[in-house]
N, C-alpha and C positions, 0 to 999 in steps of 0.2 A: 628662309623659305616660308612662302604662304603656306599654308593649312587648313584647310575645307572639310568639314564630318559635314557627310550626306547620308540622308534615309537611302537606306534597298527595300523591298519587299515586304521585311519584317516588318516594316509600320503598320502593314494594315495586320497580319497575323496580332500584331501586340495591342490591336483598340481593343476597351477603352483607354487604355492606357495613354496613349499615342494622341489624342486626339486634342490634348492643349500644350504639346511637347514633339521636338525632335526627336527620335530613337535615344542619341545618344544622351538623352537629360535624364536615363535614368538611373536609378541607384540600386547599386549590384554590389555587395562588400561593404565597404566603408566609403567610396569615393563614386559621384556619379560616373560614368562611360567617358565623358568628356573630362571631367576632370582627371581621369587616368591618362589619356592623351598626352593632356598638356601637363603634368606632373613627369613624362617620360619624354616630352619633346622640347621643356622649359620653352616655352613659349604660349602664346593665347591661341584660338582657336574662332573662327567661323562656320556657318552652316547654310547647307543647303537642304530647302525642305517645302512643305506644302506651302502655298503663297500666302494663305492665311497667319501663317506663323513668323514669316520671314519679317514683320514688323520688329519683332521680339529678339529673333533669332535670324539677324542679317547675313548676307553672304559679303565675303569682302573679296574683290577680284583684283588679278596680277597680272603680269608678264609669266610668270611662272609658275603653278600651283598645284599642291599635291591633294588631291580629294582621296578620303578613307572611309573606309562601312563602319558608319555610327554604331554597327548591331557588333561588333569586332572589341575587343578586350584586348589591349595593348600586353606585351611581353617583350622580354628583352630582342629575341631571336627578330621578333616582330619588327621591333622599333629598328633596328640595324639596319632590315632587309628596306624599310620603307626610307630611310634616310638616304639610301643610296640607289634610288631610282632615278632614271635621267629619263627627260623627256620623252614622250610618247612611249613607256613601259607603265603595262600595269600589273602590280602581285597577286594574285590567286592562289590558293588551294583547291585544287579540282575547279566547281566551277561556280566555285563562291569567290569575288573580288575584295578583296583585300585592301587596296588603291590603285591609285591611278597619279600618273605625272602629267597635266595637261598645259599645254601654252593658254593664255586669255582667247585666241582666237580659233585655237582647237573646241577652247569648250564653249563658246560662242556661236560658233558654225552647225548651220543646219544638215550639217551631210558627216556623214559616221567615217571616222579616223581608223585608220587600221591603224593595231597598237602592238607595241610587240609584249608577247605574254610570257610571263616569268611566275613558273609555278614552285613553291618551296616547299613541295610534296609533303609530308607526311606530319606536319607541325600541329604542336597543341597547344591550344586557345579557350579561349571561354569565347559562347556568342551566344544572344541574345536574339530567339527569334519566337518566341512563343512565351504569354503571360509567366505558365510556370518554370521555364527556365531561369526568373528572377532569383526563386528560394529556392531549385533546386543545385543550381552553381554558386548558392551564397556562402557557404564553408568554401568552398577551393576562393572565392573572390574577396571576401574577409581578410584570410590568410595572408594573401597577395598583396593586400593595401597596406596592410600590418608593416609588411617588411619595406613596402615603396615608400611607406608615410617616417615609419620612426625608424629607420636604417642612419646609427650614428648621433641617435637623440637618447638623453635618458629621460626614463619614466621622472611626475610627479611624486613624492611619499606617499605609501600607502598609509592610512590612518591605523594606528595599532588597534581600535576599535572594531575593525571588520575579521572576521574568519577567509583566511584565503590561502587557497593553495598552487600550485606553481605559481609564484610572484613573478617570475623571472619572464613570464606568458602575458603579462597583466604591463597596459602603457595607459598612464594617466596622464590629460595633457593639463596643464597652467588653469588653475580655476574653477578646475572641478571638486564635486562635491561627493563624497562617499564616506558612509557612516555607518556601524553597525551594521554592515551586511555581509553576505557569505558570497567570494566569489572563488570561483572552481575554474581553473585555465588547464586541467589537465589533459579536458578532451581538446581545446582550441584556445585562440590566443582571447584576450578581452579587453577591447579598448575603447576609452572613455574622454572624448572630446573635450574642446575647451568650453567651461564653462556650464558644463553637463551636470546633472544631482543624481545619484542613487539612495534613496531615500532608508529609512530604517528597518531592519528584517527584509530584506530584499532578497532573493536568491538566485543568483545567476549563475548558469552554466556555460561556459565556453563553445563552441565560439559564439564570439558575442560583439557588436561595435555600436557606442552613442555618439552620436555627431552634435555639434556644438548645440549648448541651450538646452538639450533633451532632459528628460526628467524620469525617473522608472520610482514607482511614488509605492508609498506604505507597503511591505510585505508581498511585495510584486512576485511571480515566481517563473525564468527566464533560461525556455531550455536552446540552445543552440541550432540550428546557424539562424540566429536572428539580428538584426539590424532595428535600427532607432534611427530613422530622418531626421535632422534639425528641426529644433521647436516641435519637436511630438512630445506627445505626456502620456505615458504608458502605464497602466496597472492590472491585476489578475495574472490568469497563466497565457502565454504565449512559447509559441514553441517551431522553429523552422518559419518567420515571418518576417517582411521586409518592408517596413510604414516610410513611404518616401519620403513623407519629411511635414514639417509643420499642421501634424495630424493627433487627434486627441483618441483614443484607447484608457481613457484614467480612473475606468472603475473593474469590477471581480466579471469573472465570463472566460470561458475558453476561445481564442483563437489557433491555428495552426495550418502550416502549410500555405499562406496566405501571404499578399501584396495589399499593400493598401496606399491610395494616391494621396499628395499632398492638401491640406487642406478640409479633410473627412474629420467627420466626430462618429464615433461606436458611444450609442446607449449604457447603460450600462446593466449590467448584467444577459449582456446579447453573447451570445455562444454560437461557433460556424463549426460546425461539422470536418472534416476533415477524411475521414475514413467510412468505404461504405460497410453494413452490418453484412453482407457478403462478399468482402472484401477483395471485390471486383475492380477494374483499372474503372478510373474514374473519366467520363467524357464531359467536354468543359465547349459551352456557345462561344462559337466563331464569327464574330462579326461580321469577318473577310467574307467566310463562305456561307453564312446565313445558317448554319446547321450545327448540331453537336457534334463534337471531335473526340477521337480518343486522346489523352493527354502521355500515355506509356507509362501513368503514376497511381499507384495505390493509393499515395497518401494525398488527397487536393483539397483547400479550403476553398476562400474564397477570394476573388479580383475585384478590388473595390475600386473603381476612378476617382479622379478628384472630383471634390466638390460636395463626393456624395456624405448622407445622414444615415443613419437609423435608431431609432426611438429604444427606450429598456425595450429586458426583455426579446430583443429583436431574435430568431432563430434560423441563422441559414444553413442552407443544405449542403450535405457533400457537392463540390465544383459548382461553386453560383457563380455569376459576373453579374456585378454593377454598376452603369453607367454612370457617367458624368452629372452631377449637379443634380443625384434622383435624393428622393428624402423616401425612406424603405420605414415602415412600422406595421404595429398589428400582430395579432394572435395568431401562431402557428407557425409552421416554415412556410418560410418563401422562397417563391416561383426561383427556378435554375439560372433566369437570366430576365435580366431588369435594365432594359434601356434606357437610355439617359434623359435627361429632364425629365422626369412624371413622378408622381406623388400618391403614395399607399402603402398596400401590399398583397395580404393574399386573397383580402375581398375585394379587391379592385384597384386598377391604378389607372389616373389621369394626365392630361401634361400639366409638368410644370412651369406656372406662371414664369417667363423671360425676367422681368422685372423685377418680383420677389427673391428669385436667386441670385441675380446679382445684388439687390439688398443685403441678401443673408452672406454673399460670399465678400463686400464690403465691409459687416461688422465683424466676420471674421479676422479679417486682415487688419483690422483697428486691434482686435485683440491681440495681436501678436505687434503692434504699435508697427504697422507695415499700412502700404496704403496702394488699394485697389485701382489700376488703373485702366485708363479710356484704350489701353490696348489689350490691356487683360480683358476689358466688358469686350470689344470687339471680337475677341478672340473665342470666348463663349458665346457669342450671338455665332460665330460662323460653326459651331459645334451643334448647339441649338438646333441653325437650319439644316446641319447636314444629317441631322440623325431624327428627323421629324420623320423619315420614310421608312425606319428600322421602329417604328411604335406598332408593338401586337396587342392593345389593350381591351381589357374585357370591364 
């Protein structure tokens, strides 16, 4: 069977997030969205999505093909119900779609299919429609990967060097590195990629996952449900945070409650706020709807996209969003939401130069010995131009 992840709606609720990515390329647990898919349907995967992206993220089309909501979290119950859809049915829970079974010339066709709808009433899932539902579902989705990933594997040894308690909570894959550190799997499981380092006096709390290459450096201190993307380098306190992946965090500063895109450097000793001193639900800028939102969370840092900087020192507010490819510095806290390409902070922000960023996000990708390309610059020039119209600058 073909296999199709397509955006719903939630795309635009999740920019910046979204806007150099599918829905389903993000990282929830230990495994992106897609990767859960095709780990539960052993086989690869295609995508349908904005046309700017489709360079990247191609769609492959069939005779027969089943399309699923990227913003959806596979489960067993899940996986059964969608393997055995036959043509022209599609799964829902109320009136959220789940998939669909389409012929090439069903989904080809300009005129609307009637489908037969098969609802599996009352079923629990993880889904993925709003920034902070990343780290607020990352304990229950952690959990989940834990047992999908190493069901049947046994852990690396642990180094008798480290203080750790439930060991039996604790999967270390081939090649990783852990030393002298204290890890605690009682509140959650904690696992540690291939080729991953936890460096010396480290402290971590369960749950917890490092994905390949990751690094959690000097006397780090790591409370749960937090994630490590691939090629991130992590240090200071973090606490409920989910760094998609090849993102630098490697000096002292609090984070929490916080998503951070791939490709981001954090200053060092920049601290995000998390909780307001009134300890009021915290409202978080909607791209979609151009306004501040309730989030239904006490606890909310900050939503950094890719691409983006910010200098030492840097200080954000309870509920910031950060745009794509912005470089954030300067004295004080800064403004609740900071759209993407511009350059400052709280005494003024500019756009930023096209040019220069793709500069900067080239020798980024040199340093991780990765290499930037002519569909990646396309793909930030089409972000560029689309979010030149969301600029409030002063």
């Amino acid at each position: 069977m073909n296999y199709i992840i397509f955006d719903d709606a939630s795309r635009d609720s999740l920019k910046p997030l979204t806007y150099i990515r599918p829905v389903c390329e993000i990282r929830v647990g230990i495994l992106t969205i897609r990767e859960k898919w095709e780990k539960y349907l052993g086989c690869k995967t295609s995508t349908l999505t904005e046309d700017y992206l489709s360079e990247k993220y191609p769609i492959e089309l069939s005779d027969s093909m089943i399309l699923i909501n990227g913003s959806v979290c596979p489960t067993d119950s899940i996986i059964e119900k969608v393997k055995a859809l036959q043509p022209h049915q599609t799964l829902i829970v109320g009136d959220n779609i789940i998939a669909m079974h389409k012929t090439k010339d069903e989904f080809l066709s300009d005129e609307a299919e009637i489908s037969e709808r098969i609802d599996i009433g009352n079923i629990d899932y993880i889904q993925i429609v709003n920034p902070w539902d990343i780290f607020v579902m990352n304990e229950r989705a952690i959990n989940d990967d834990f047992v999908l990933i190493t069901k049947g594997r046994k852990s690396a040894p642990i180094s008798e060097s480290n203080k750790v308690i439930c060991p039996e909570r604790i999967f270390i894959e081939e090649g990783a590195t852990v030393e002298c550190a204290t890890l605690n799997a009682r509140e959650g499981v904690i696992y540690i990629g291939k080729d991953a380092e936890i460096m010396e006096n480290s402290v971590v709390r369960g749950p917890f996952a490092m994905c390949e290459h990751s690094v959690l450096k000097l006397s780090a201190k790591i409370y749960g449900a937090t994630t490590l993307g691939p090629y991130s380098k992590v240090g200071g306190e973090l606490a409920n945070v989910v760094i998609l992946g090849y993102s630098n965090k490697a000096h002292d500063g609090f984070m929490g409650n916080s998503v951070i895109g791939e490709w981001c450097n954090i200053g060092a000793d920049t601290n995000a706020s998390n909780l307001k001193n009134t300890y009021e639900e915290v409202r978080l800028w909607s791209i979609a709807q151009n306004t501040f939102i309730p989030t239904g969370q006490t606890f909310c840092g900050t939503i950094m996209a890719d691409h983006a900087k910010c200098g030492i020192n840097t200080m954000f507010n309870t509920g910031t969003i950060v745009g794509v490819s912005s470089n954030v510095f300067g004295h004080g806290y800064q403004r609740n939401f900071i759209p993407s390409f511009v350059w400052g902070g709280q005494s003024g922000l500019k756009i930023y130069d096209f040019d220069k960023a793709v500069d900067v996000a080239r020798r980024m990708y040199m340093r991780r010995e990765m290499t930037f390309s002519d569909i990646e610059e396309r793909i930030l020039r089409n972000v560029f131009e689309l979010t030149l119209k969301n600029k409030h600058l002063k």
